[in-house]
KEFI-84563 format. One record per residue (C-alpha): residue number from 1; residue in three letters; x, y, z. Coordinates in steps of 0.1 Angstrom, whole numbers, plus 2048, in hexadecimal, padded with zeros to 3 digits. Layout:
% residues N
+-------+-------+------+-------+-----+
! vexnu ! titor ! east ! north !  up !
+-------+-------+------+-------+-----+
!   NUM !   ALA !    X !     Y !   Z !
...
+-------+-------+------+-------+-----+
//
This chain:
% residues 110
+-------+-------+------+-------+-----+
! vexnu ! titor ! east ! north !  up !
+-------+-------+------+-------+-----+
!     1 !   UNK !  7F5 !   844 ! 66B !
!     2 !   UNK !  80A !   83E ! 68A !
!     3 !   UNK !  812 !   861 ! 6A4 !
!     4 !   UNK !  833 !   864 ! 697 !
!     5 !   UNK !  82C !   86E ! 677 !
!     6 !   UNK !  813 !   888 ! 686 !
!     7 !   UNK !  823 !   8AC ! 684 !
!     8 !   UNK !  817 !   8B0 ! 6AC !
!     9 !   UNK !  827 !   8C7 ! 6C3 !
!    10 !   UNK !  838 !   8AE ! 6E0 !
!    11 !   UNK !  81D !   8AB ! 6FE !
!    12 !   UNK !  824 !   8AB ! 722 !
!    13 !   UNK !  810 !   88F ! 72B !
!    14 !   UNK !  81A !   869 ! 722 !
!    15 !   UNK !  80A !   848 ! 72B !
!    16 !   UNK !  827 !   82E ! 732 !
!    17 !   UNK !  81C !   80C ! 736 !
!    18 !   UNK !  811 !   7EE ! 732 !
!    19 !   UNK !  817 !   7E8 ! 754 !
!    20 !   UNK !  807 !   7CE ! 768 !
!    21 !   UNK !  7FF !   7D1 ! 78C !
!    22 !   UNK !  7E9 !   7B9 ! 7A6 !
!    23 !   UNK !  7D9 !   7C3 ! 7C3 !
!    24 !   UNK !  7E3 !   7B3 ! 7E5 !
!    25 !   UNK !  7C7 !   7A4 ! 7F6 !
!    26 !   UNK !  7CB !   78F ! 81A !
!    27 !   UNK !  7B4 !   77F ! 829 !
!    28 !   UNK !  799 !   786 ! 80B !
!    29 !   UNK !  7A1 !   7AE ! 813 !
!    30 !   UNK !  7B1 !   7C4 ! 7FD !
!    31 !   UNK !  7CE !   7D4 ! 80C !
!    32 !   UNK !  7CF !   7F9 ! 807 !
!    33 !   UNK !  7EA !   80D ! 7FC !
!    34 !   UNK !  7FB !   7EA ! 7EE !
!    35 !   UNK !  7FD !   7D9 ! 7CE !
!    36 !   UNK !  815 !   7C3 ! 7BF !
!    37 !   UNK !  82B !   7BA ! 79D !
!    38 !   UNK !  82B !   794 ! 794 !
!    39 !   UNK !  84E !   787 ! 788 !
!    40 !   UNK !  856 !   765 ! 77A !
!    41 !   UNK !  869 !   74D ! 78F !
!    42 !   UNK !  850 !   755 ! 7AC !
!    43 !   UNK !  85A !   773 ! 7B3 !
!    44 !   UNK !  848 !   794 ! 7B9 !
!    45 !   UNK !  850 !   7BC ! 7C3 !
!    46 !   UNK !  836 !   7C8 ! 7DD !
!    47 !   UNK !  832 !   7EC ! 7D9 !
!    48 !   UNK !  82A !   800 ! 7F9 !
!    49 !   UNK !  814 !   824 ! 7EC !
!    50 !   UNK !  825 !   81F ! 7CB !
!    51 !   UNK !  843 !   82E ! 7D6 !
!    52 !   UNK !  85A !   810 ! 7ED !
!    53 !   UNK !  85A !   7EF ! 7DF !
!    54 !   UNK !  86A !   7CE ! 7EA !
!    55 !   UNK !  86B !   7AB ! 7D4 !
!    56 !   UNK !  862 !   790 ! 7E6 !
!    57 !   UNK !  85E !   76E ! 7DF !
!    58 !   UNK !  83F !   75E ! 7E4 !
!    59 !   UNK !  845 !   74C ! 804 !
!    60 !   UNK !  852 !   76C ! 811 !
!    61 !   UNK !  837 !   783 ! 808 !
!    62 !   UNK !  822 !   769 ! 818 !
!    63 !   UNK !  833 !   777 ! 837 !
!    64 !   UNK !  837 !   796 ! 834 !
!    65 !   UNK !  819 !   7A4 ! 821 !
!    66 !   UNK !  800 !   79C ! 83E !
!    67 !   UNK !  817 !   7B0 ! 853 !
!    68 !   UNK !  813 !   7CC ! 83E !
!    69 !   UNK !  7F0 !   7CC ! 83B !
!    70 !   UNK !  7EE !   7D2 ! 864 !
!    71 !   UNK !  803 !   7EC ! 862 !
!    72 !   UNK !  7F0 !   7F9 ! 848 !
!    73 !   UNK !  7CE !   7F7 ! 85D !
!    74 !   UNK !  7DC !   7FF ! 880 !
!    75 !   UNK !  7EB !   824 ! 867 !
!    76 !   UNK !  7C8 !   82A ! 85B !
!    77 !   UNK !  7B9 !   82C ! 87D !
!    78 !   UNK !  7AD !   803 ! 883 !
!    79 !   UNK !  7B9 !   7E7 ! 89A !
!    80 !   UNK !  7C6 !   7D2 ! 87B !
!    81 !   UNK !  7BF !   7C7 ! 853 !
!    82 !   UNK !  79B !   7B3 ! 858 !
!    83 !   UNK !  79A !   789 ! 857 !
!    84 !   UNK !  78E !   771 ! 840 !
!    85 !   UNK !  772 !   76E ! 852 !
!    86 !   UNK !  768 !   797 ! 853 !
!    87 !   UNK !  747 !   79B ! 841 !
!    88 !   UNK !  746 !   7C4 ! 841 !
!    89 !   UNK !  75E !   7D8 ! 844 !
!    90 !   UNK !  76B !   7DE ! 869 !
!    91 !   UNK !  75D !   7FF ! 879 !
!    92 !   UNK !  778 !   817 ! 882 !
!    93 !   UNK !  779 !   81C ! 8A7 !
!    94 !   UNK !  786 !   83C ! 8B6 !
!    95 !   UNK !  7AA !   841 ! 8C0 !
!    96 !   UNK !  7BD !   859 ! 8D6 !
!    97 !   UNK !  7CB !   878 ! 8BE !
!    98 !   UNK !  7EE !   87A ! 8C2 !
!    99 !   UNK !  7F7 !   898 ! 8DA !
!   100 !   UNK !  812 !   8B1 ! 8D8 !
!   101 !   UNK !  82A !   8B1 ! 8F5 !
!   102 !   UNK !  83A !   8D2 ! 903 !
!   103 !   UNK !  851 !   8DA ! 917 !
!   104 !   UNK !  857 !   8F2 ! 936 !
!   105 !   UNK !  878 !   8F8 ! 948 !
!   106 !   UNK !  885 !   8D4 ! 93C !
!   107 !   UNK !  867 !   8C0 ! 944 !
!   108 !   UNK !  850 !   8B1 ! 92D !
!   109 !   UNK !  828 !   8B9 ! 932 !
!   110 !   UNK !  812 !   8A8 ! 920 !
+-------+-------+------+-------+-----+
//
């Protein structure tokens, strides 16, 4: 017996898929916030917090993902995405909080 022939009122919740995604890992550190969608031909869409992807080929993504993964580390508060040869995690040192700027009479005060 198959759901269709099932007298069942229509749900609001579906499970699309089979959909097969890969991590991104550089260096031997998975990049966070980043996974990716193998293609044939060596090719490859890198999707960014899965909302804004990019294909790449391989030999670009070998350029562009490590990139990424700084910018990815220097958001989240560190200096940049940990190296190969990073046994722990790296500590998050403390960095200036951003500051509002105001302004008086034309001039900006920090």
């Amino acid at each position: 017996m198959d759901a269709d022939s099932l007298d069942l009122p229509e749900s609001r919740v579906s499970f699309p898929g089979p959909f097969s995604r890969h991590d991104v890992v550089v260096a031997g550190w998975r990049v966070p916030f980043l996974h990716a969608q193998l293609h044939d031909g060596g090719k490859m869409t890198v999707v960014l917090d899965h909302r804004y992807g990019i294909e790449l080929t391989v030999a670009e993504a070998e350029r562009v993902v490590p990139f990424v993964a700084d910018a990815i580390a220097v958001a989240l508060g560190y200096h940049a995405h940990p190296s190969a040869d990073d046994e722990d995690a790296p500590v998050r040192s403390p960095h200036p909080k951003p500051q509002r700027v105001m302004t008086i009479a034309g001039f900006e005060a920090s």
